[in-house]
C-alpha positions in Angstrom: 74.4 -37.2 118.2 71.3 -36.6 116.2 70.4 -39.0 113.8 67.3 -38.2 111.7 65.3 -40.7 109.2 63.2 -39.4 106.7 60.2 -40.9 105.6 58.5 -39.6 102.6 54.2 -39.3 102.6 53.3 -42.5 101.0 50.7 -40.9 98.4 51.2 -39.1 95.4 49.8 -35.8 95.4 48.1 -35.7 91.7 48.4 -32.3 89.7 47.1 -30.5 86.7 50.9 -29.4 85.3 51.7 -30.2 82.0 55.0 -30.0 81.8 57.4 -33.3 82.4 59.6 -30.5 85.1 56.5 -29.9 87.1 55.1 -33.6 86.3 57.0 -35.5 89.6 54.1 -33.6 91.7 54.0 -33.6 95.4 52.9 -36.3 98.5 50.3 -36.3 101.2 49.8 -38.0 104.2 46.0 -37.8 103.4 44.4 -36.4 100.5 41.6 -33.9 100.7 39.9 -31.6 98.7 41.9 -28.7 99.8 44.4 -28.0 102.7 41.7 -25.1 104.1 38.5 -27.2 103.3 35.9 -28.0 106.1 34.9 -31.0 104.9 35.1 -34.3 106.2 36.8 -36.3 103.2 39.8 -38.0 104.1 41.5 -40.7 102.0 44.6 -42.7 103.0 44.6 -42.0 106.5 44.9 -45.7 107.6 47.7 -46.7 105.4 49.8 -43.2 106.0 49.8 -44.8 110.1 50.9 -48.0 108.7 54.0 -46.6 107.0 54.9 -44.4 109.8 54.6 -47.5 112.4 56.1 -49.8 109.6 59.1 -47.3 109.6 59.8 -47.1 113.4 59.5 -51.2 113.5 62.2 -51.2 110.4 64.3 -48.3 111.1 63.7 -47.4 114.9 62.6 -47.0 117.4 63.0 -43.4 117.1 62.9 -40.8 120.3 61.0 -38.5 118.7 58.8 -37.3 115.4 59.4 -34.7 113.5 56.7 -33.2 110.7 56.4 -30.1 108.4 53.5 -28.6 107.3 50.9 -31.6 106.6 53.2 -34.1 107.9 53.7 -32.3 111.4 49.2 -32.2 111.6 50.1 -36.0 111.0 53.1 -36.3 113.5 50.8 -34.5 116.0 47.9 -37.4 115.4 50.4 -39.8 115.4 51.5 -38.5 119.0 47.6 -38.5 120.0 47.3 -42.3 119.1 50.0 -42.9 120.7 48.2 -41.7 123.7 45.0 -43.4 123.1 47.6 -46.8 123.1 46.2 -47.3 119.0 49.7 -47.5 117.5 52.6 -49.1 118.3 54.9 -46.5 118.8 56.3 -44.8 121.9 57.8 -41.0 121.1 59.5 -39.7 123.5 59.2 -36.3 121.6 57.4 -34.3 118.9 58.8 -31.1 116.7 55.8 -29.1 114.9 57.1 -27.0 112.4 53.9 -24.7 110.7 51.6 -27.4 112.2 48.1 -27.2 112.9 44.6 -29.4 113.3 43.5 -31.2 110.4 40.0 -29.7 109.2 39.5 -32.3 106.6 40.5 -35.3 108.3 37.4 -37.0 110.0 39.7 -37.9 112.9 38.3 -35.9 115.7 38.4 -38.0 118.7 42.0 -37.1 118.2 41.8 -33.8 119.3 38.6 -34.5 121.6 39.6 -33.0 124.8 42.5 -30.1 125.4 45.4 -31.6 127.2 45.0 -35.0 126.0 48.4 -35.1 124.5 50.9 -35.5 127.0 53.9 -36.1 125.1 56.6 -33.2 125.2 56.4 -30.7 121.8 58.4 -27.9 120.3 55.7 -26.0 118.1 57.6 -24.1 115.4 55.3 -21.2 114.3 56.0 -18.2 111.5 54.4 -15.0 112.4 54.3 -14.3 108.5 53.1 -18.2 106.9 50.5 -17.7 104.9 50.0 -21.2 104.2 49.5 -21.9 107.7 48.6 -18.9 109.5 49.8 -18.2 113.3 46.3 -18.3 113.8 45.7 -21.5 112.8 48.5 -22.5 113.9 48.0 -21.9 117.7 44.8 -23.6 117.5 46.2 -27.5 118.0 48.3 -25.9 121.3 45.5 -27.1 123.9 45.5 -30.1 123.2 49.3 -30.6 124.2 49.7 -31.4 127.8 52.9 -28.3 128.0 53.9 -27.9 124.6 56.7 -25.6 123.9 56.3 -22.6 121.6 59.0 -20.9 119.1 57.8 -18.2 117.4 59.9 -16.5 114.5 59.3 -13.8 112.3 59.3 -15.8 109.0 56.9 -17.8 107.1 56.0 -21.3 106.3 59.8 -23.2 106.7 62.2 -24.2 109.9 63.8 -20.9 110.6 68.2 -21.5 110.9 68.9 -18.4 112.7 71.0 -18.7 115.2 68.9 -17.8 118.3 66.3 -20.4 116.8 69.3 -23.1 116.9 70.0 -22.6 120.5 66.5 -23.4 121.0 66.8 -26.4 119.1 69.8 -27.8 120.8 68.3 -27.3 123.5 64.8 -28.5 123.2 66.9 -32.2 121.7 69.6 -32.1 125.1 66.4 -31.6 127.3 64.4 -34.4 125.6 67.8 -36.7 125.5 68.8 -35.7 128.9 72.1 -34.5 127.8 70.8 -30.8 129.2 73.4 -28.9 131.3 71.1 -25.7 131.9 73.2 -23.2 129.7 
């Protein structure tokens, strides 16, 4: 059985709406100038780790992490300092769904050296996302020791089709070791 937590990005994402509808306004992991920007602002970082470590000490331990967008750049750091022994978690597991490497994060020893990731990962990439291209996409794939890839024809959002089910199920038996093969 698959039991899945959700933990919502502890900061408010603030917007120019006007409207009380469009006033609730998204959340962030980290908040930057812009998703695309080069810079090398990066505020909240530090206490985003502390709610995700603060949620596997509460809730878990999980087996794996799971992120979207933003939070699956922040799952894959998460996996990274895992790696480098700086948090205390232990995933068994990662699922990347329209990930890719933080440009705005200044958190580059994280992605220092290609293979320095060596925790298994299904990377879910849209051929069509324009919010995170394919291109972009592929870029954090090197630093994953054997990550696996799942490419669909859609955009930015976890394709439910049924062939990209199978490889779901059986990306979770493989990583749970209920995997028969078939």
């Amino acid at each position: 059985m698959l039991d899945l937590v959700f933990i919502d990005a502890p900061h408010l994402i603030e917007n120019d709406v006007h409207s009380e509808e469009d006033s609730q306004g998204g959340r962030g992991w980290w908040i930057s100038g812009s998703a695309r920007d080069n810079g090398d602002t990066c505020r909240e970082f530090e206490e985003s780790v502390k709610a995700i470590e603060q949620a596997y000490k509460l809730e878990g331990p999980f087996d794996g992490i799971l992120g979207f967008s933003q939070g699956a750049c922040m799952a894959a750091m998460m996996l990274s300092l895992q790696c480098l022994k700086k948090v205390e978690c232990s995933f068994k597991f990662g699922v990347l769904v329209s990930g890719f490497q933080s440009r705005t994060c200044p958190q580059d020893h994280l992605f220092a050296r290609e293979g320095s990731i060596d925790v298994p990962t299904l990377h879910i990439i849209g051929d069509t996302d324009t919010i995170i291209p394919k291109e972009r996409a592929i870029e954090i794939l090197p630093f994953f020791v054997s990550p696996s890839v799942l490419y669909h024809p859609g955009g930015h959002y976890l394709p439910t089709s049924s062939e990209c089910k199978k490889e779901y199920i059986d990306f979770f038996k493989k990583m749970t070791g209920t995997y028969s093969g078939t």
